[in-house]
C-alpha positions in Angstrom: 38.5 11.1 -31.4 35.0 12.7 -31.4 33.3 9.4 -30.2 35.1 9.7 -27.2 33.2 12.2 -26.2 30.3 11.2 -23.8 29.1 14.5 -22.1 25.5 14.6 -22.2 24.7 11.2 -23.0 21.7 9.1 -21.6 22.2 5.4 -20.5 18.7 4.3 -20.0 18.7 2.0 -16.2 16.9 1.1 -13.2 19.8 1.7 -10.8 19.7 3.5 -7.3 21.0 6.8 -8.9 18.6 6.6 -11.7 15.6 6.1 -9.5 16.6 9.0 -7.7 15.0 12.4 -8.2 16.8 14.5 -10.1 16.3 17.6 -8.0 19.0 15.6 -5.3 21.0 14.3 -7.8 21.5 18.2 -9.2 21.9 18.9 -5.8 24.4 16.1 -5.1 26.5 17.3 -8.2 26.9 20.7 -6.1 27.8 19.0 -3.2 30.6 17.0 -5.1 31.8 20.0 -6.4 32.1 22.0 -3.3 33.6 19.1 -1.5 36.5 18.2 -4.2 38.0 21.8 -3.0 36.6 21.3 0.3 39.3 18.6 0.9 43.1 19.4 0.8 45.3 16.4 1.8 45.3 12.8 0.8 42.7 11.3 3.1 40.0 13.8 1.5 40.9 12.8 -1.7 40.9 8.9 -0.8 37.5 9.3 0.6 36.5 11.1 -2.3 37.4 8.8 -4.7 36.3 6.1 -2.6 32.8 7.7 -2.6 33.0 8.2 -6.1 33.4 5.1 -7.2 30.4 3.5 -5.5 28.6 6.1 -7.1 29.6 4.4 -10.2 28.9 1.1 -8.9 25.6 1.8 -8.0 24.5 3.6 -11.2 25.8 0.5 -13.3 27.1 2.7 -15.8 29.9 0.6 -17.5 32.8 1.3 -17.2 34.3 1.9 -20.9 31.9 4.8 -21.0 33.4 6.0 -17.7 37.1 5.7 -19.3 35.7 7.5 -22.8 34.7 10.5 -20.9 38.1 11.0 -19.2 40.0 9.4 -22.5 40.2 13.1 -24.1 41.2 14.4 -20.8 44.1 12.6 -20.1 46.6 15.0 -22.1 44.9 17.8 -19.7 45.3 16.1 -17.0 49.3 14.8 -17.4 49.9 19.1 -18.5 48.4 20.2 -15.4 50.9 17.6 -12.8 53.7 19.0 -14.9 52.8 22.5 -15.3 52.9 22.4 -11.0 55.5 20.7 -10.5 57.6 22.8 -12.4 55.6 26.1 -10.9 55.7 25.6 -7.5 58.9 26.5 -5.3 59.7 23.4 -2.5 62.3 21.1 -2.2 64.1 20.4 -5.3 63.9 17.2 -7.4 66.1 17.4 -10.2 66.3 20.4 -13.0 66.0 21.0 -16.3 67.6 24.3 -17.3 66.1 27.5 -16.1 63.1 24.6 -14.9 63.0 23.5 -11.0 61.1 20.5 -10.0 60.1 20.1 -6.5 57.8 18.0 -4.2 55.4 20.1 -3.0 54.9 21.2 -6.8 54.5 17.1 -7.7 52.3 16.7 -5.0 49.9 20.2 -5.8 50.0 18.6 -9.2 48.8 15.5 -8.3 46.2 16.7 -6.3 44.8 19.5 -9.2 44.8 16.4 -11.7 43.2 13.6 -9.3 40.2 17.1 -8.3 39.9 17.5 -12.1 39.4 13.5 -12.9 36.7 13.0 -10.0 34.9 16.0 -11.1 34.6 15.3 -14.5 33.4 11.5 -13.2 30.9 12.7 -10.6 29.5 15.4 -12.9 29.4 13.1 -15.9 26.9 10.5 -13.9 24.3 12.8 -13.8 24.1 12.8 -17.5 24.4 9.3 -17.8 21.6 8.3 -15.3 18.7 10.9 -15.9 17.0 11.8 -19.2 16.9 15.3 -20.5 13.3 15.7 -19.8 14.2 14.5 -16.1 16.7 17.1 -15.4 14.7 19.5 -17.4 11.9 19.3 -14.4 14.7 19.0 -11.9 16.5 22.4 -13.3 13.2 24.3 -13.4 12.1 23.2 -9.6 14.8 24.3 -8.6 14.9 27.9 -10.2 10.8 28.3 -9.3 11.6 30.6 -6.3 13.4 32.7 -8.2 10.7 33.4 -10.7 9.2 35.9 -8.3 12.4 38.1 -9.1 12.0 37.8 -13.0 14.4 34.3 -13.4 12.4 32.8 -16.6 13.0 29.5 -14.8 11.4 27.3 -17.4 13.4 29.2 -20.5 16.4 28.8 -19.0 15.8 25.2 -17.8 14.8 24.0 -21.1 17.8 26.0 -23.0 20.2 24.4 -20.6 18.7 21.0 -21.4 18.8 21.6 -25.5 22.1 22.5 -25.4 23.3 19.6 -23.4 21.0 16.9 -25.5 22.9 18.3 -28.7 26.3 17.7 -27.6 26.2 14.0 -28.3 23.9 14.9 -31.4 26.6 17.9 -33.0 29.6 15.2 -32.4 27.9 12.8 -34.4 27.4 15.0 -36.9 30.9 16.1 -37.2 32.6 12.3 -37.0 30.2 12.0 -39.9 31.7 15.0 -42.0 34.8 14.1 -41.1 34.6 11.1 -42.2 33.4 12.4 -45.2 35.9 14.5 -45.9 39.0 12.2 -45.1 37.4 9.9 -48.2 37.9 12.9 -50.0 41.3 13.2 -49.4 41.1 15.6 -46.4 43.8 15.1 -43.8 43.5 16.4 -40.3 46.3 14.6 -38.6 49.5 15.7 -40.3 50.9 19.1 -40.0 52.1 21.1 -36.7 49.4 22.6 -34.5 48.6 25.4 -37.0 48.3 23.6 -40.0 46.0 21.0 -38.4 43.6 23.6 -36.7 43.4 25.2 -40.7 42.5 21.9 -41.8 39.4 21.6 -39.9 37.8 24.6 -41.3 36.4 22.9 -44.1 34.7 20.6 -41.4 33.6 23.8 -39.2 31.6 25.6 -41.3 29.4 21.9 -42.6 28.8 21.7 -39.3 27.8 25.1 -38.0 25.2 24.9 -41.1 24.2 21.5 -39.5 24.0 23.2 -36.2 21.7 25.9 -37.2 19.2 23.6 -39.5 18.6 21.4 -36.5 17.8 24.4 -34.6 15.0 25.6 -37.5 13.6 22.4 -37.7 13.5 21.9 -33.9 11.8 25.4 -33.7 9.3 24.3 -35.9 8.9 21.2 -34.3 7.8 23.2 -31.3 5.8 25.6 -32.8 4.1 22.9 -34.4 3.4 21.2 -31.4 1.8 24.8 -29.6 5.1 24.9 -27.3 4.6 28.5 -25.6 6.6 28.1 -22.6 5.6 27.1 -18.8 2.8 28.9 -18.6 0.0 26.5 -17.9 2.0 23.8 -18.7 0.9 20.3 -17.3 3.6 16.8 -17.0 2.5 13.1 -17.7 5.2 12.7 -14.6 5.6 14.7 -11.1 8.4 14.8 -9.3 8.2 13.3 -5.6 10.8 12.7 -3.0 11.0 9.5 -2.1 12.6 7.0 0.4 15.7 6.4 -1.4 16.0 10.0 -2.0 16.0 10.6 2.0 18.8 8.6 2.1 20.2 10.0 -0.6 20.5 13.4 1.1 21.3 12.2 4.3 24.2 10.2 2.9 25.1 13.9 1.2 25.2 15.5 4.6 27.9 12.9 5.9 30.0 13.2 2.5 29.6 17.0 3.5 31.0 16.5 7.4 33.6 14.2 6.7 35.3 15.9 4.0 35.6 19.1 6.3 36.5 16.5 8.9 39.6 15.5 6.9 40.7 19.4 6.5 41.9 18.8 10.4 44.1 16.1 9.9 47.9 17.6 9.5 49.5 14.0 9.1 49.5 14.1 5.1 
């Protein structure tokens, strides 16, 4: 369902990541990323998870929203172990036909699906724990040094930000129409894969005029307001590192060394 769907949603809070700034937690999303292919045996991906959970106990997120941003996933996720497995020569497990299951496929599966989960979980908490004018100002400090070689740092900051605020707003919309619809007599469930993707043309194109009327009336909004970029532009709130952000980075740095540490060790 489209309610499932939590990417780019806000949870308002007062936990340790959301007092962070959100230059290091942008920052710390990197890092996550480049450490999830960093690692390449089971140890990295323990510590990985293990780190990634008490990120999400220490943003106090709970934990059904955690499960309805993977929910959707989960069909992804089960394709990729079996697409491996079956693709990957090794020792043989059992087959199936012209198909050849082996263990070092199983086991590239496993560890494609568990890098996929975790990095839709650590990515997802910096939505959920800073506001989209917060990572507006974090996206735009960090692009500032490159606005001496053209980089419109605000434009793009504030684009990124709109786009990722109307996710949660454009799903709504269309579990709206949908619903709309289906008390109509509209039926998007029956019907092979062809047949249901035609049925939801009637929804697409309700919702693409949706799309583009918020946009007018958020353009207005703006213009109304005397929005004219970052030029000369002032905030109610700066951005300051503080002593929980030190901490932050330094625990960063250790996530960073032992996750190449665990590259070394040959035993799994």
């Amino acid at each position: 369902m489209l309610k499932d769907i939590t990417l780019g949603q806000y949870i308002p809070g007062n936990s340790f990541l959301h007092r962070l700034d959100p230059r290091v937690k942008i920052m710390g999303s990197f890092v996550m990323i480049v450490v999830l292919f960093i690692v390449n045996n089971l140890v990295g991906y323990a510590f990985v998870a293990l780190v990634t959970s008490l990120m999400i106990a220490s943003s106090h997120v709970p934990f059904k929203m955690i499960y309805r941003g993977i929910k959707p996933l989960i069909y992804i996720l089960f394709f990729t172990l079996i697409l491996h497995t079956f693709m990957n020569p090794g020792r043989l497990i059992f087959s199936l036909g012209p198909l050849t299951a082996t263990w070092e496929g199983l086991q590239k599966g496993f560890y494609m699906s568990l890098r996929l989960l975790l990095l839709i979980i650590a990515t997802s908490l910096l939505t959920y724990t800073t506001s989209p004018i917060e990572l507006t100002d974090g996206v735009e400090r960090l692009l500032r040094p490159f606005q001496r070689f053209g980089v419109p740092a605000h434009e793009l900051a504030m684009m990124m930000t709109i786009a990722l605020r109307f996710i949660p707003t454009l799903l709504e919309e269309a579990e709206k129409i949908m619903k709309a619809q289906k008390a109509r007599g509209a039926d998007f469930e029956s019907g092979n894969i062809l047949q249901r993707a035609k049925s939801l043309i009637p929804l697409m194109v309700p919702l693409f005029v949706s799309s583009f009327r918020r946009a007018d009336e958020l353009a207005i909004a703006m213009e109304a307001r005397c929005y004219r970029g970052g030029k000369n532009r002032t905030r109610m709130k700066q951005l300051s590192i503080g002593k929980d952000d030190y901490v932050a980075m330094v625990e960063l740095s250790l996530i960073i060394f032992i996750s190449v540490g665990t590259r070394y060790l040959k035993m799994f």
